[in-house]
Steps between C-alpha positions, in 0.01 A plus 500: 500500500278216417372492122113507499570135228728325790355140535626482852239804544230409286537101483660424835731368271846478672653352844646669833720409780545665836799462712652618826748748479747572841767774527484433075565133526221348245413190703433144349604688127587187299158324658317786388708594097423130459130465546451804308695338204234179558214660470620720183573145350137375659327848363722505121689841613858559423677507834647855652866508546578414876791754486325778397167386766774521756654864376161627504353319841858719672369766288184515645582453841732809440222666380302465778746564789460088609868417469514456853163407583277231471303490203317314235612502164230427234628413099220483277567376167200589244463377152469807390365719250252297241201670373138446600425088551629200627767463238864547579698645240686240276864661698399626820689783708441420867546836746705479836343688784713497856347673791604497873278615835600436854297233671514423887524110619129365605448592872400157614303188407195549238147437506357291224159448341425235200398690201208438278720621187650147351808438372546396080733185617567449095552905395867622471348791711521217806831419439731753350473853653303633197335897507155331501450525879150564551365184719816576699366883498136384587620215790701753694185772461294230691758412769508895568178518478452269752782621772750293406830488332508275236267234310589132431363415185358143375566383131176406308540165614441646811826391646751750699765718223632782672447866652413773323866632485691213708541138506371278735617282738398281797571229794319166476586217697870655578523540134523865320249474165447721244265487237698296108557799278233263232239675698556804350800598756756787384849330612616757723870585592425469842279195490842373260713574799314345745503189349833475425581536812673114651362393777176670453178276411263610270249353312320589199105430514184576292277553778188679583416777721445251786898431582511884577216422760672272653863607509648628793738745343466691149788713313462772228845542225623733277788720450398840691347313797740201498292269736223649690314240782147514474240610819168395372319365219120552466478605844652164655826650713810279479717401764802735494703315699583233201499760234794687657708220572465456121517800374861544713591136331418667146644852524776370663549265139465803244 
């Protein structure tokens, strides 16, 4: 049960991660405890124990029947209780919630519109995985809304961030970009692996929505979709024939 006085209810007040869970391995789980623990340092929250996040992410998988499927764990990690107002009680006591659904792989590329919700480049709701996901909520409304998949969403400098719920990715001049994490990027575990990866080139650019015009492949990230080759933005089709050949190049790196 969630108190009526929980801040992560009332306040948004509180931080998430989702991972992908396979036959009960908790993939990319040290990426994953570890951002968590930065943005409870970023937000002034005492960090959960990673031991008992781990008992109860099994737990919940149990739970739900999902040891041996694949499935998305969520851990939310709320403030918790504090009274009416913004105020945080002098020695808060921060509530674990672990939850677990099944979730299928995307069934091919994605269709993309640029959304007219902006991204807050300077709020730790850009860059730490805070409960305060409304322009997230509101960007992928629009992209439904519209037909497609997803939304890419500009910072209020107007330059590219991210997707609603993925990072972004794309191929310029033989080059993979994605957009500096300074313009209001959340540094994904995927988008971490990717460029880690030796060998690989990528670049990290502030630029607009025009580079996405231009490119001749695009990539969505994140941990339930790993990477996910994009079909169309806007309504401009992209040549499939280079996305695959990357996409292969990139799955074949996780």
């Amino acid at each position: 049960m969630i108190a009526p006085d929980d801040r992560g209810f009332t306040l948004g007040d509180g931080l998430f991660e989702t991972l992908l869970a396979q036959d009960g391995d908790l993939e990319a789980w040290t990426a994953h405890i570890d951002r968590l623990g930065a943005g409870c340092r970023a937000l002034g929250l005492p960090a959960p124990d990673p031991e008992l996040v781990r008992r109860e992410s099994v737990r919940a998988l149990q739970a739900a029947g999902l040891e041996d499927a694949r499935a998305a764990v969520r851990i939310t990690w709320t403030a918790g209780p504090g009274g009416r107002g913004l105020d945080r009680p002098a020695s808060p006591t921060p509530r674990l919630v672990v939850t677990a659904a099944p979730v299928v792989a995307p069934a091919g590329p994605a269709r993309l519109i640029t959304s007219t919700v902006r991204r807050p480049e300077m709020s730790l709701t850009a860059r730490h995985k805070t409960l305060s996901s409304l322009d997230a909520v509101m960007a992928r409304r629009e992209a439904i809304a519209a037909g497609a998949d997803e939304a890419v969403m500009l910072n209020s400098q107007g330059n590219l961030a991210c997707a609603a719920a993925a990072n972004l990715f794309w191929l310029e001049d033989g080059i993979l970009c994605t957009p500096s994490l300074d313009c209001g990027v959340l540094a994904g575990t995927v988008r971490a692996r990717i460029m880690a990866q030796d060998g690989l080139a990528v670049r990290e650019v502030v630029a607009t929505a025009e580079a996405l015009r231009g490119a001749r492949a695009i990539f969505l990230t994140n941990s339930l979709i790993g990477v996910r080759d994009v079909v169309e933005l806007d309504g401009r089709v992209l040549p499939q024939q280079v996305g695959q050949s990357i996409l292969a190049t990139l799955r074949g790196r996780m």
